[in-house]
NURO-96001 format. One record per residue: residue in three letters; x, y, z of N, C-alpha, C in turn. Coordinates in nm, 2 decimals. Example, Ala and Ser with C-alpha at 12.3 -4.5 7.8 and 13.67 -1.06 7.14 Angstrom:
NURO-96001
<res=ALA | n.east=1.32 | n.north=-0.57 | n.up=0.78 | ca.east=1.23 | ca.north=-0.45 | ca.up=0.78 | c.east=1.32 | c.north=-0.33 | c.up=0.78>
<res=SER | n.east=1.28 | n.north=-0.22 | n.up=0.71 | ca.east=1.37 | ca.north=-0.11 | ca.up=0.71 | c.east=1.29 | c.north=0.00 | c.up=0.79>
***
This chain:
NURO-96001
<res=UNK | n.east=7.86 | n.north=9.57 | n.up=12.38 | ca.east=7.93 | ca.north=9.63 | ca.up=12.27 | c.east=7.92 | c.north=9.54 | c.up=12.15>
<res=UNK | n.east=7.92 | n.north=9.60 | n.up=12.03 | ca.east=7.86 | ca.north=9.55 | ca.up=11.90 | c.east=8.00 | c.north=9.48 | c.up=11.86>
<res=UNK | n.east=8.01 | n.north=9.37 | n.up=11.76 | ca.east=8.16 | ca.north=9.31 | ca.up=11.78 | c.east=8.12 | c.north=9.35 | c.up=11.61>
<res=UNK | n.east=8.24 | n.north=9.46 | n.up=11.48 | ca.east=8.25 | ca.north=9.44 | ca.up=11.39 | c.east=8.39 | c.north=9.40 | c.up=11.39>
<res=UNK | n.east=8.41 | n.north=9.26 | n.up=11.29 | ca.east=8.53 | ca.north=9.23 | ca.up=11.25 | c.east=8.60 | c.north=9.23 | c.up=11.12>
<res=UNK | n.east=8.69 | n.north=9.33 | n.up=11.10 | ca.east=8.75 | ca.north=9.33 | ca.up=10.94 | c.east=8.83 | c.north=9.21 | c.up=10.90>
<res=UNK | n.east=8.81 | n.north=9.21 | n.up=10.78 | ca.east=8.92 | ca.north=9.12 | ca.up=10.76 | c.east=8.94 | c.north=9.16 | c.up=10.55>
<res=UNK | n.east=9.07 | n.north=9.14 | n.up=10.52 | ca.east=9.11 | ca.north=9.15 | ca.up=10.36 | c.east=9.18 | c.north=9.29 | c.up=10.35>
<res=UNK | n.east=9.20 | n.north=9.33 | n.up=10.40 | ca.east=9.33 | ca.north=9.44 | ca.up=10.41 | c.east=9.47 | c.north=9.34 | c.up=10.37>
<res=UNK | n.east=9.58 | n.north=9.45 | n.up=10.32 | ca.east=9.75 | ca.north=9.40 | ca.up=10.28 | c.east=9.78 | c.north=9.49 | c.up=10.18>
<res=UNK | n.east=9.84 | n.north=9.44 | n.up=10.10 | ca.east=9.96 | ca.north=9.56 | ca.up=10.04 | c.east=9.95 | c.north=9.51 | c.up=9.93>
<res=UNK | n.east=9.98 | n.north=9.58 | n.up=9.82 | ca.east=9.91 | ca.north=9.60 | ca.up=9.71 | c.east=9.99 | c.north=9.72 | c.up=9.63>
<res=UNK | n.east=10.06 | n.north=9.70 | n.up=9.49 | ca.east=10.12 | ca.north=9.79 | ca.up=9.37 | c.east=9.99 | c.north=9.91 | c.up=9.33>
<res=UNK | n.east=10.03 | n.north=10.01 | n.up=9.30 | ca.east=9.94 | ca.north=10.11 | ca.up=9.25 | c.east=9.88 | c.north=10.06 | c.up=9.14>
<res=UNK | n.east=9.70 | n.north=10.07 | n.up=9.12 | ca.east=9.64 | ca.north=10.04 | ca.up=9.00 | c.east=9.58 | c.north=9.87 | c.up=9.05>
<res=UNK | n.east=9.60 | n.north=9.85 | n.up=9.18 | ca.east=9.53 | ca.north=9.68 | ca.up=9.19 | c.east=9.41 | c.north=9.74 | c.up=9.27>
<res=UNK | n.east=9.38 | n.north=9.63 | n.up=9.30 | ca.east=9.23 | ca.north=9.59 | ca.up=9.41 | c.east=9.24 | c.north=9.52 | c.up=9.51>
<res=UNK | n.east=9.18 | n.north=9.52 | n.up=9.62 | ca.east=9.17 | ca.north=9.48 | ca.up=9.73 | c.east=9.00 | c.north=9.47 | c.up=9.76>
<res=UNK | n.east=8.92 | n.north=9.40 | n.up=9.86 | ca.east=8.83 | ca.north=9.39 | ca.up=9.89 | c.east=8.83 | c.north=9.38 | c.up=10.04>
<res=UNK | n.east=8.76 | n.north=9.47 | n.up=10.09 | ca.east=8.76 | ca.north=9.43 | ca.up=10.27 | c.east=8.62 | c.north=9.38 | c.up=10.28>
<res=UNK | n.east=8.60 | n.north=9.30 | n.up=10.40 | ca.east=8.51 | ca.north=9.26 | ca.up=10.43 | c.east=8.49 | c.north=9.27 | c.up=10.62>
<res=UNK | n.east=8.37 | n.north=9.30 | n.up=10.63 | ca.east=8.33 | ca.north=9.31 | ca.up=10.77 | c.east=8.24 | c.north=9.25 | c.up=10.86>
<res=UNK | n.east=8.24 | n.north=9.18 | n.up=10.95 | ca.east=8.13 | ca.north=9.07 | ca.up=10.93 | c.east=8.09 | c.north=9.13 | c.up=11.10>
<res=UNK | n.east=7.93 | n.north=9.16 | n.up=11.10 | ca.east=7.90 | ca.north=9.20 | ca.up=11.22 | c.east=7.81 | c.north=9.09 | c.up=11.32>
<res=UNK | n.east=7.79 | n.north=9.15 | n.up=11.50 | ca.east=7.76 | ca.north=9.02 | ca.up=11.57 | c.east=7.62 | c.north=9.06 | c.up=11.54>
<res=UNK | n.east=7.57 | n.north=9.19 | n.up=11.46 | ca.east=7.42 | ca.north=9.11 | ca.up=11.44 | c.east=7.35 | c.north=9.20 | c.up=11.35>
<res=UNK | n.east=7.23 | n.north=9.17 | n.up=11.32 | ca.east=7.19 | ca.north=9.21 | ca.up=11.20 | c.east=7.20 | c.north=9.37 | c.up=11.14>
<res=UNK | n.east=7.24 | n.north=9.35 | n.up=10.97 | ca.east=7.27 | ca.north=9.47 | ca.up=10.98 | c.east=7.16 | c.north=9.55 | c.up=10.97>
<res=UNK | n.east=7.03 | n.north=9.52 | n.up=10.96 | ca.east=6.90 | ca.north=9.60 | ca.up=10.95 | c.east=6.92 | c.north=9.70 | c.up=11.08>
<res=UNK | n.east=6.98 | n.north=9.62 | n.up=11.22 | ca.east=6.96 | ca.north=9.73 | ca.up=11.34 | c.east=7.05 | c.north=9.83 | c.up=11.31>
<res=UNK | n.east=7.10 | n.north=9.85 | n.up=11.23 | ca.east=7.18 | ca.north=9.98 | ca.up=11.19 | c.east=7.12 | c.north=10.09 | c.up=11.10>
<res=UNK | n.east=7.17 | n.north=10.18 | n.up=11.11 | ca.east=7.10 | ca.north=10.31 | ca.up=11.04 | c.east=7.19 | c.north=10.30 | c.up=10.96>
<res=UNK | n.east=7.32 | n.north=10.35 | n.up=10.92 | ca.east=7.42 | ca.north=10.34 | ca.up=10.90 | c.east=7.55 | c.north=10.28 | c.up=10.90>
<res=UNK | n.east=7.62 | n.north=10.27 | n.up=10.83 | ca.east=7.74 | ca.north=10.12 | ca.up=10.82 | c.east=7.83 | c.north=10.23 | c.up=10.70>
<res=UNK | n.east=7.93 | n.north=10.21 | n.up=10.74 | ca.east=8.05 | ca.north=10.29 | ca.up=10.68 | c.east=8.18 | c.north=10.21 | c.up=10.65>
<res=UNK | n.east=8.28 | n.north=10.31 | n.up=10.58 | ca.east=8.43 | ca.north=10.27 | ca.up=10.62 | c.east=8.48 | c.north=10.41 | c.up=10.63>
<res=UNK | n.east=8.58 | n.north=10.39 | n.up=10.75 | ca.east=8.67 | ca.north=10.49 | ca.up=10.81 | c.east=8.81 | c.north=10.48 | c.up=10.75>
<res=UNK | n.east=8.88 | n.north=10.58 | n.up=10.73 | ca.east=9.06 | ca.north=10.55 | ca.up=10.66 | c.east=9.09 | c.north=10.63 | c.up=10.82>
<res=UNK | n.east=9.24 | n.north=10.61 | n.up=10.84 | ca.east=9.29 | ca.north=10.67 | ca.up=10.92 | c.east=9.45 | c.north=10.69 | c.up=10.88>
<res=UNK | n.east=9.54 | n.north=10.75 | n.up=10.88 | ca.east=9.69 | ca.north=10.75 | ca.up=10.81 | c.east=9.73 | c.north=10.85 | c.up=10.95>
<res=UNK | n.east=9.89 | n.north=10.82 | n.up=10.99 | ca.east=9.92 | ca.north=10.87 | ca.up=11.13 | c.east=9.88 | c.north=11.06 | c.up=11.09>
<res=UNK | n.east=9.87 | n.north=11.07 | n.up=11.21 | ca.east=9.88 | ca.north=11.26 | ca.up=11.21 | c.east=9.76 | c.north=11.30 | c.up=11.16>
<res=UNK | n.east=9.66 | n.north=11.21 | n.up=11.12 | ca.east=9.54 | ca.north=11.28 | ca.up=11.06 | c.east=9.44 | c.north=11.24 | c.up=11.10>
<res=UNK | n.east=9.33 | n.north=11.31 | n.up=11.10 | ca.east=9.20 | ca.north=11.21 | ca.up=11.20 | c.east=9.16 | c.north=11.15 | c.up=11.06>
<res=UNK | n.east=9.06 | n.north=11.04 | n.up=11.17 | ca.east=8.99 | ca.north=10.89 | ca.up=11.07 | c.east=8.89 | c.north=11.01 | c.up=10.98>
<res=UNK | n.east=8.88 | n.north=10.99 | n.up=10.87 | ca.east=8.80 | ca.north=11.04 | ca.up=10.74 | c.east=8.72 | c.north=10.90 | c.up=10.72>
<res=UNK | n.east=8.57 | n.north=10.95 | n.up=10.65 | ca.east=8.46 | ca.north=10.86 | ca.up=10.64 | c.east=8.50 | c.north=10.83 | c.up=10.49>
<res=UNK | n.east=8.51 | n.north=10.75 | n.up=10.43 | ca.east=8.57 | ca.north=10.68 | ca.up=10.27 | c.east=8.46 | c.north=10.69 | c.up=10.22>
<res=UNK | n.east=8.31 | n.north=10.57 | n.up=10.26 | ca.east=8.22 | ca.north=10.57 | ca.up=10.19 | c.east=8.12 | c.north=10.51 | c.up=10.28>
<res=UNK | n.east=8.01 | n.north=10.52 | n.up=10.29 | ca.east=7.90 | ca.north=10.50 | ca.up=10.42 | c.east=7.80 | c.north=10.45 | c.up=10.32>
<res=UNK | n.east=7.66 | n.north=10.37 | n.up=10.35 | ca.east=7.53 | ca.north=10.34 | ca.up=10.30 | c.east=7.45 | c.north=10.31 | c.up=10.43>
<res=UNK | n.east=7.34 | n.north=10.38 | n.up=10.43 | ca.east=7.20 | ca.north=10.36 | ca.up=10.51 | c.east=7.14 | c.north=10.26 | c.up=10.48>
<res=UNK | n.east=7.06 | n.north=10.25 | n.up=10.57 | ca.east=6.95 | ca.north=10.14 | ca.up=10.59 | c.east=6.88 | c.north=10.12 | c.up=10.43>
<res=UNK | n.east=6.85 | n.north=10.23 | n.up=10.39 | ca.east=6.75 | ca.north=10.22 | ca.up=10.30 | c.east=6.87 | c.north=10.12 | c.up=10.13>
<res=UNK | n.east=7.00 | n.north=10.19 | n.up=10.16 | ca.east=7.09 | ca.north=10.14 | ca.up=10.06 | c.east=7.14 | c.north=10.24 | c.up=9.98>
<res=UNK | n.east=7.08 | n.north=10.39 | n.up=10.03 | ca.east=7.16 | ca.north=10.50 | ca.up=10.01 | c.east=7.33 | c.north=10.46 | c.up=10.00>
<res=UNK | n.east=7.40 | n.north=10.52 | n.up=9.92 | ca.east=7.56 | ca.north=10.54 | ca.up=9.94 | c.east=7.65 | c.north=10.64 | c.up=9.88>
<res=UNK | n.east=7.69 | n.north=10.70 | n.up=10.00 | ca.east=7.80 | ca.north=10.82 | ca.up=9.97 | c.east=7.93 | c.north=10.80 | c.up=9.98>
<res=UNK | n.east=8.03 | n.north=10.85 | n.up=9.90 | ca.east=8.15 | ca.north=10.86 | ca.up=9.90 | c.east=8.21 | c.north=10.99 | c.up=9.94>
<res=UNK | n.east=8.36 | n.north=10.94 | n.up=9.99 | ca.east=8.41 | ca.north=11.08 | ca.up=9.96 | c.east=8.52 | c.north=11.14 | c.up=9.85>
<res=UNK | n.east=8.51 | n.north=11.22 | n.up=9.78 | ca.east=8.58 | ca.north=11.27 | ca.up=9.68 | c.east=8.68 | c.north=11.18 | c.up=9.62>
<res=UNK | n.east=8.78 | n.north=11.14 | n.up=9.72 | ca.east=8.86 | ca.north=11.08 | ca.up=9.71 | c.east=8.84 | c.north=10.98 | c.up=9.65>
<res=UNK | n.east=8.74 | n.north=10.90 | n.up=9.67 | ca.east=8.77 | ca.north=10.79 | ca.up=9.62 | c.east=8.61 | c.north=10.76 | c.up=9.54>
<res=UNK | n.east=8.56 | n.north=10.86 | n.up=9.49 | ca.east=8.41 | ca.north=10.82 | ca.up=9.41 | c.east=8.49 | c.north=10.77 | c.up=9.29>
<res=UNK | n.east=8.40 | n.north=10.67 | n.up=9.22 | ca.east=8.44 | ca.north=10.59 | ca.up=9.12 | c.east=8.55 | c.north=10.51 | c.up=9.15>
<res=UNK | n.east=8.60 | n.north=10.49 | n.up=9.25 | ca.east=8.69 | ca.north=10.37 | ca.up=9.26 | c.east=8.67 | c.north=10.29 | c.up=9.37>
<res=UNK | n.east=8.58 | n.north=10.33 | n.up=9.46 | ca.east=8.52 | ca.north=10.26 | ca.up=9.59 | c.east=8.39 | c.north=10.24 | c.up=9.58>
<res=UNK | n.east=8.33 | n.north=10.08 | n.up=9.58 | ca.east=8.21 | ca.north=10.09 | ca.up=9.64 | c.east=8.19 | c.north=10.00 | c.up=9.74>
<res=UNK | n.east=8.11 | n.north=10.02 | n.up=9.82 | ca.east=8.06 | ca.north=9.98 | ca.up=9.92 | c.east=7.91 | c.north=9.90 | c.up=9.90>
<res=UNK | n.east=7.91 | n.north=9.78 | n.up=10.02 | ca.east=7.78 | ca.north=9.72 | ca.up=9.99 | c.east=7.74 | c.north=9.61 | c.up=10.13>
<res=UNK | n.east=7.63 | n.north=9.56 | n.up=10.12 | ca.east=7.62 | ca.north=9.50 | ca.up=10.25 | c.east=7.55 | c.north=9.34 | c.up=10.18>
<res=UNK | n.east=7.58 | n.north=9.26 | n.up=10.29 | ca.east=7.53 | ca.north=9.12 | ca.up=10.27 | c.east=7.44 | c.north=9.10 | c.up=10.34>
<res=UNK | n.east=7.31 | n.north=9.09 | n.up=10.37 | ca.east=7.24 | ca.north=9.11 | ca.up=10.50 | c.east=7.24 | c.north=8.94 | c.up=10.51>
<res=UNK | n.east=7.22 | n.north=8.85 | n.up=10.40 | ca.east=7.21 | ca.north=8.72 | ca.up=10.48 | c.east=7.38 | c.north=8.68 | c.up=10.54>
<res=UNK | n.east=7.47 | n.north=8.77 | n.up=10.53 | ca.east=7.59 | ca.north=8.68 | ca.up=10.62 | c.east=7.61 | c.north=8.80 | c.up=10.68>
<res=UNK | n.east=7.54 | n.north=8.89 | n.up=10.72 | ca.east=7.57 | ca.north=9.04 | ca.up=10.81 | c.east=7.70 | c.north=9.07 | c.up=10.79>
<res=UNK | n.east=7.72 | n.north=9.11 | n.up=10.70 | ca.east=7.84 | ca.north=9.14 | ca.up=10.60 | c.east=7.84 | c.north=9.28 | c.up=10.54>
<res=UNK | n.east=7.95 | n.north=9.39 | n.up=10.60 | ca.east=7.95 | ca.north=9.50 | ca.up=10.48 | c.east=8.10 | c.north=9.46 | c.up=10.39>
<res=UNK | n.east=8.05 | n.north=9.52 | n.up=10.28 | ca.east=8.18 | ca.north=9.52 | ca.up=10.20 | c.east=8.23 | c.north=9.67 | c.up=10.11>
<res=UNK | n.east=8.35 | n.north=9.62 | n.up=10.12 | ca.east=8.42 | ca.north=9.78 | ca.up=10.04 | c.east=8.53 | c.north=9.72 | c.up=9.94>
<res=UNK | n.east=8.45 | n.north=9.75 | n.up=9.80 | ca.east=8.60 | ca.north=9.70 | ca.up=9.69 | c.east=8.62 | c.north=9.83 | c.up=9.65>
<res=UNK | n.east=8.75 | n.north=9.85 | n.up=9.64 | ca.east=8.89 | ca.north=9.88 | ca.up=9.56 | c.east=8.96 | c.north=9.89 | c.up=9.52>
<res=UNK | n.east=8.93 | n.north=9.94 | n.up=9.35 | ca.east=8.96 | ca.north=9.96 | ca.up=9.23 | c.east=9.06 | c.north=10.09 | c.up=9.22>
<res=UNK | n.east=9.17 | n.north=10.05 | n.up=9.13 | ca.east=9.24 | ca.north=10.15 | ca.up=9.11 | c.east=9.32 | c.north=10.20 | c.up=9.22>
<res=UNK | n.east=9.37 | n.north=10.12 | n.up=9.29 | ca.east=9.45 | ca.north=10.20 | ca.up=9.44 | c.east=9.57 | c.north=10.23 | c.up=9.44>
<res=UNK | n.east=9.62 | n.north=10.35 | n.up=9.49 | ca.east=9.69 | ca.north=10.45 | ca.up=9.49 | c.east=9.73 | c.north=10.46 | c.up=9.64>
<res=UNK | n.east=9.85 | n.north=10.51 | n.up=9.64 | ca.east=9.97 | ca.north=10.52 | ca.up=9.75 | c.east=9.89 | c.north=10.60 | c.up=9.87>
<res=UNK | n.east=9.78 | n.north=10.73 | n.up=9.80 | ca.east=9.69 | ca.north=10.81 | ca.up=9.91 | c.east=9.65 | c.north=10.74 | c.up=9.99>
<res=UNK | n.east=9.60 | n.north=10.58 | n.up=9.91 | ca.east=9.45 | ca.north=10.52 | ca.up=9.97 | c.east=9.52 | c.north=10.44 | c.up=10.11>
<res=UNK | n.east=9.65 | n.north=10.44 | n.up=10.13 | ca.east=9.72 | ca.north=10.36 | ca.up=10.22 | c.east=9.68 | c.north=10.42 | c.up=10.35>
<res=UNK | n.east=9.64 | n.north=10.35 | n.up=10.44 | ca.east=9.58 | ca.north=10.38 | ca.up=10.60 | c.east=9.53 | c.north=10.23 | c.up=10.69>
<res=UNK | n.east=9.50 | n.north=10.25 | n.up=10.79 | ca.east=9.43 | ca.north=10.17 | ca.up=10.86 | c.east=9.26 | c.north=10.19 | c.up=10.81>
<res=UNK | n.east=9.24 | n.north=10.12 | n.up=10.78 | ca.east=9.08 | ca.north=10.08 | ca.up=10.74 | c.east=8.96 | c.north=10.06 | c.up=10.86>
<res=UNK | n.east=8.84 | n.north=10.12 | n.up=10.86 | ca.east=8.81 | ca.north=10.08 | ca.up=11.04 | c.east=8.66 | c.north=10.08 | c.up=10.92>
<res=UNK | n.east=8.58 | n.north=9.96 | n.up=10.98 | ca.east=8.47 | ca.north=9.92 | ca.up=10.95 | c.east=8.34 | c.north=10.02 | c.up=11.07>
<res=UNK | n.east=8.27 | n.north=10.09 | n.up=11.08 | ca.east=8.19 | ca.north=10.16 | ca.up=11.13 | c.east=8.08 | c.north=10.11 | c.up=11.09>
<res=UNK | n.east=7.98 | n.north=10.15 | n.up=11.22 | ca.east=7.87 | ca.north=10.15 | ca.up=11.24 | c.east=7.77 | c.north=10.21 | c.up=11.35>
<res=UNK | n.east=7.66 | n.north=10.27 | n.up=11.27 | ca.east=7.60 | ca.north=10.32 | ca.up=11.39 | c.east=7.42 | c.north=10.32 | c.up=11.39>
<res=UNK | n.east=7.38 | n.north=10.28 | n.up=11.53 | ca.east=7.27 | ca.north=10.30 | ca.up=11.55 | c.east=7.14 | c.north=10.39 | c.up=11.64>
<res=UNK | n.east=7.28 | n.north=10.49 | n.up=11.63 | ca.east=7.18 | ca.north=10.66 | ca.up=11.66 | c.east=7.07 | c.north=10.69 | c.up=11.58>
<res=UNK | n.east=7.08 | n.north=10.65 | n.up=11.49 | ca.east=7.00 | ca.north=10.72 | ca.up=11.41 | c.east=7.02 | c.north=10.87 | c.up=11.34>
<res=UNK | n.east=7.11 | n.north=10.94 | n.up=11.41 | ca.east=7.16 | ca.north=11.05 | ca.up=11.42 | c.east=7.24 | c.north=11.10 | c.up=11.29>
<res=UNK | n.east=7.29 | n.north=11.00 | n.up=11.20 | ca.east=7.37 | ca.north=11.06 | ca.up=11.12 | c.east=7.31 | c.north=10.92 | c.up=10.98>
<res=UNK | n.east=7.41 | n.north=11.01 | n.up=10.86 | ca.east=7.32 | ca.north=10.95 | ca.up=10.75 | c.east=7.48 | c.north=10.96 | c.up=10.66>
<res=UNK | n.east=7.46 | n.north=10.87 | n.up=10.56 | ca.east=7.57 | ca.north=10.83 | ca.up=10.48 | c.east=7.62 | c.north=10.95 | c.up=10.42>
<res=UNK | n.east=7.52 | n.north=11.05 | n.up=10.34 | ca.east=7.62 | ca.north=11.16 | ca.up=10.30 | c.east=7.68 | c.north=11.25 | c.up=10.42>
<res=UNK | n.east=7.57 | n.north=11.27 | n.up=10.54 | ca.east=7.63 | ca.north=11.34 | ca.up=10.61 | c.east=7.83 | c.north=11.23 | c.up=10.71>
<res=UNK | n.east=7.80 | n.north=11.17 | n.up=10.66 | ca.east=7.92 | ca.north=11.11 | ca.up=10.74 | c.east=8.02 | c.north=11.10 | c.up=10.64>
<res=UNK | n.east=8.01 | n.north=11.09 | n.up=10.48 | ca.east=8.15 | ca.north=11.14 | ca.up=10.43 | c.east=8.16 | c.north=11.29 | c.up=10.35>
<res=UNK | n.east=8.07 | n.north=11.34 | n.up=10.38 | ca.east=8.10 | ca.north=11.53 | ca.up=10.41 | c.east=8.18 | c.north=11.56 | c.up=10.51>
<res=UNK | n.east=8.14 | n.north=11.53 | n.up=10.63 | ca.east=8.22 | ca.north=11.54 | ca.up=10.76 | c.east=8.24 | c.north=11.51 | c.up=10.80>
<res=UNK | n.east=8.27 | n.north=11.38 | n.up=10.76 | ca.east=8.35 | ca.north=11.24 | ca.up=10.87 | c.east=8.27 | c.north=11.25 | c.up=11.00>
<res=UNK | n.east=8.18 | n.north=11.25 | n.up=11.04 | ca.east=8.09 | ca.north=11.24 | ca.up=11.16 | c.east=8.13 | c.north=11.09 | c.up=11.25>
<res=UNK | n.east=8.16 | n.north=11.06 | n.up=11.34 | ca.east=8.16 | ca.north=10.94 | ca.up=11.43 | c.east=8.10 | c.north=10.87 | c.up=11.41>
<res=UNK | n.east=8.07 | n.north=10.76 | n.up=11.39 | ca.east=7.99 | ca.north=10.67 | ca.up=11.44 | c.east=7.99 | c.north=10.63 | c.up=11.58>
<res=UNK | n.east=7.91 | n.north=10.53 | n.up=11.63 | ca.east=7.94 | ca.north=10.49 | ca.up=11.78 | c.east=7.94 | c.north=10.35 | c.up=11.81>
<res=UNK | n.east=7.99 | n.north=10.27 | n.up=11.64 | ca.east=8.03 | ca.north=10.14 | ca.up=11.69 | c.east=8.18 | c.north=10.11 | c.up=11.56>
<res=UNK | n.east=8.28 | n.north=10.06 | n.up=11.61 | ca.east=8.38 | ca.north=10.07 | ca.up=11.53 | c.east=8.42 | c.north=9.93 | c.up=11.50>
<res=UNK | n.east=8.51 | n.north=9.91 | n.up=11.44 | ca.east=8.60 | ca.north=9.74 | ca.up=11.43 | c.east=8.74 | c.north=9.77 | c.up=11.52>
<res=UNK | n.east=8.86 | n.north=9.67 | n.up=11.50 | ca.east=8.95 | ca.north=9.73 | ca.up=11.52 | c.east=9.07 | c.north=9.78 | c.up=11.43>
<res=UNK | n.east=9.02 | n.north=9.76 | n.up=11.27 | ca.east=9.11 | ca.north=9.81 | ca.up=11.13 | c.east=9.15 | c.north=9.74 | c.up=11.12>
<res=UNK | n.east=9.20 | n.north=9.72 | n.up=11.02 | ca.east=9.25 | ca.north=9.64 | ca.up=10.91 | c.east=9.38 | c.north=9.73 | c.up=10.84>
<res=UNK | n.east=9.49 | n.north=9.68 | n.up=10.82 | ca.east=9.58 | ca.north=9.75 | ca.up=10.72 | c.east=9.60 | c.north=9.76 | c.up=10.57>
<res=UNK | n.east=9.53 | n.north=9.92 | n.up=10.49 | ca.east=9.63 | ca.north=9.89 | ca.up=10.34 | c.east=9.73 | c.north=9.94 | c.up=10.33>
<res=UNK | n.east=9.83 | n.north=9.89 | n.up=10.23 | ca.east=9.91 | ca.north=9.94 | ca.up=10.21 | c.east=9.91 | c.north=9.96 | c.up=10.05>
<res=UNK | n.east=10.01 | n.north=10.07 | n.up=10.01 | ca.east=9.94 | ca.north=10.07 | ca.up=9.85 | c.east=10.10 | c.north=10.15 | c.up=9.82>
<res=UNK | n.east=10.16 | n.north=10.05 | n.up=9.70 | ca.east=10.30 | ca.north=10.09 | ca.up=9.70 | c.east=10.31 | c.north=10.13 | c.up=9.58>
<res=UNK | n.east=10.39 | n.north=10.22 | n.up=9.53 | ca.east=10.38 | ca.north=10.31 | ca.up=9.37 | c.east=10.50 | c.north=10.24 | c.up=9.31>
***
């Protein structure tokens, strides 16, 4: 099993930033795709914002223009800053990754598609 670990989640006034960081056990080239997951109780995990191998990157609605996503390949590192955050944006955060080949950054935040390697989340909180 692939070990991704989050870390830079906490709580945060409406209108700040936060930056998560995810640091994986191995390179991120073996991956097709590398995401972030939100999850908030009662509702399934939604794909936030995903990038492909190539450096493709899709958002989802919610958060285009205020989320980007990016990868570090020399510290096997993805990252997600967040700009402008809002009480919605509050959930557990799950760093995703996958190497099916099977799915691709827009198609994972159109329809939140699975991945098949996860972290174990990170908490935001985002207070108005």
């Amino acid at each position: 099993q692939d070990r991704l670990v989050e870390s830079g989640g906490g709580s945060v006034q409406a209108g700040g930033s936060l930056r998560l960081s995810c640091e994986a056990s191995r390179s991120l080239d073996s991956f097709f795709t590398m995401g972030w997951f939100r999850q908030v109780p009662g509702k399934e995990r939604e794909a936030v914002a995903a990038i492909d191998d190539d450096g493709t990157t899709s958002y989802a609605s919610s958060v285009q223009g205020r989320f980007t996503i990016s990868k570090d390949r020399a510290k096997n590192t993805l990252s997600l800053h967040m700009d402008n955050l809002q009480p919605d944006d509050t959930g557990v955060y799950f760093c995703a990754a996958d190497d099916s080949g099977t799915v691709t950054a827009a198609i994972a935040t159109m329809a939140s598609i699975p991945f098949n390697n996860y972290g174990q989340g990170t908490q935001v909180t985002v207070s108005s």
